[in-house]
C-alpha positions in Angstrom: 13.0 -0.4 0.1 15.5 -0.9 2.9 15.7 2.7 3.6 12.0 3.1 3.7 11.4 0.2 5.9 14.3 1.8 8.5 12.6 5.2 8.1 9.4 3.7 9.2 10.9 1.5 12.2 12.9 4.5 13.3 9.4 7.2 13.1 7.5 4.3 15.1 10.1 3.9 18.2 10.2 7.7 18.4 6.3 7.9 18.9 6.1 4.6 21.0 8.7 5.8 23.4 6.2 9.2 24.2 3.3 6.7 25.5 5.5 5.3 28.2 3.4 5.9 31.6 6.2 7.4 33.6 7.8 9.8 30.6 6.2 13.4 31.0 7.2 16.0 28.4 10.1 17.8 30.8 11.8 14.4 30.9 14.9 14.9 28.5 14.0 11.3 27.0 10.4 13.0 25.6 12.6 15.7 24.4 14.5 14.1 22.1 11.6 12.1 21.0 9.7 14.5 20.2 12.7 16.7 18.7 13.2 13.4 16.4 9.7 12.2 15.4 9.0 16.3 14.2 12.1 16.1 12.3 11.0 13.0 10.5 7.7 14.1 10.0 8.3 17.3 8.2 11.4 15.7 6.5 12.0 12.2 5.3 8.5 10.9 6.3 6.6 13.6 4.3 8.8 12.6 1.3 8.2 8.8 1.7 4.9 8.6 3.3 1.6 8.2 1.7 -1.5 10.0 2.4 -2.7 8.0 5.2 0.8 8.1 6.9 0.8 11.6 6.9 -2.5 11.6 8.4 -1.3 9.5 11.2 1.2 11.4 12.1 0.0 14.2 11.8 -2.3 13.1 14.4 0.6 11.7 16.4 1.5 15.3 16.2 -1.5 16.9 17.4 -1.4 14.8 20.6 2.3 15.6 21.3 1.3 19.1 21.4 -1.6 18.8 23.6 0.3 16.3 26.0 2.8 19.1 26.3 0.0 21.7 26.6 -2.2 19.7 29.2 0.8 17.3 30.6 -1.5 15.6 33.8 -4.2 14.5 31.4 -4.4 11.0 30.4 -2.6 9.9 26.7 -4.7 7.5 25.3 -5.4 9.3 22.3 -1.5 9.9 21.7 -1.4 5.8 22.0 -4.2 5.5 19.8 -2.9 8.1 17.4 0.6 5.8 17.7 -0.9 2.9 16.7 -3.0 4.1 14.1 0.5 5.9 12.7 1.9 2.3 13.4 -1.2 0.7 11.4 -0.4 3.1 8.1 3.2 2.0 8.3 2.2 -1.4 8.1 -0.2 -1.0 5.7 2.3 0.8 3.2 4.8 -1.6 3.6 2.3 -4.5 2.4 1.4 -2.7 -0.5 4.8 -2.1 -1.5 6.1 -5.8 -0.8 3.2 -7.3 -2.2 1.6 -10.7 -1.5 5.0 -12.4 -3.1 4.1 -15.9 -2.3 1.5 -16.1 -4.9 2.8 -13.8 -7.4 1.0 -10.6 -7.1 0.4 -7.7 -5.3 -2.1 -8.1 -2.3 -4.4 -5.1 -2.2 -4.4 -2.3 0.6 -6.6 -3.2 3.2 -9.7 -1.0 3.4 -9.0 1.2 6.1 -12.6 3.3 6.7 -13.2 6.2 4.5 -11.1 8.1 3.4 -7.5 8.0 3.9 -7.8 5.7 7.2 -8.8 5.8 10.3 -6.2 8.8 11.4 -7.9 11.3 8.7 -11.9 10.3 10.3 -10.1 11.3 13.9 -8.6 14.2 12.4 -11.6 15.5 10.7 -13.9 15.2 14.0 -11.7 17.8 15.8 -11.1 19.9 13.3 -13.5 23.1 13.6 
């Protein structure tokens, strides 16, 4: 659990650090954001990661590439994607830790349709 929980930390300060205002994707710092959050998503995160956080980043993804590809165009949707990757991470880790306090495990929160919030995004650009 303590590996999954570092995983997830680690994936989420690699996507946060690309929303930074002043970071464009030529700056060496995107760079090896970027160069680490892909390798966790196609690597440790896919093996770990439920559907909806594979969703979420694979959102997180799609803006990345479009940031690079249109670089002078406002990020909100990488920050939403972020926190909506950021949202899934939480949400995992509750279902795996449970409500402990009273005994049982709590139950996923429902997060609008199917698989989250990231997948209804995902599924409105896809052609």
């Amino acid at each position: 659990m303590q590996r999954k929980l570092d995983l997830f930390f680690e994936t989420i300060q690699q996507a946060q650090r690309l929303i930074e205002w002043e970071l464009g994707p030529k700056d060496e710092t995107w760079k090896q954001a970027t160069k680490r959050f892909w390798e966790l998503r196609w690597g440790e995160l896919e093996m770990v990661g439920d559907v909806g956080i594979r969703n979420a980043a694979r959102l997180v993804g799609q803006q990345i590439t479009e940031a690079e590809e249109f670089p002078s165009r406002d990020r909100h949707d990488l920050r939403w994607a972020v926190e909506c990757l950021a949202d899934e991470l939480r949400y995992a880790l509750e279902h795996a830790w449970g409500d402990r306090s009273k005994g049982h495990a709590r139950e996923r929160p429902a997060r609008g349709g199917r698989h989250g919030k990231a997948a209804q995004w995902l599924r409105r650009w896809q052609p």
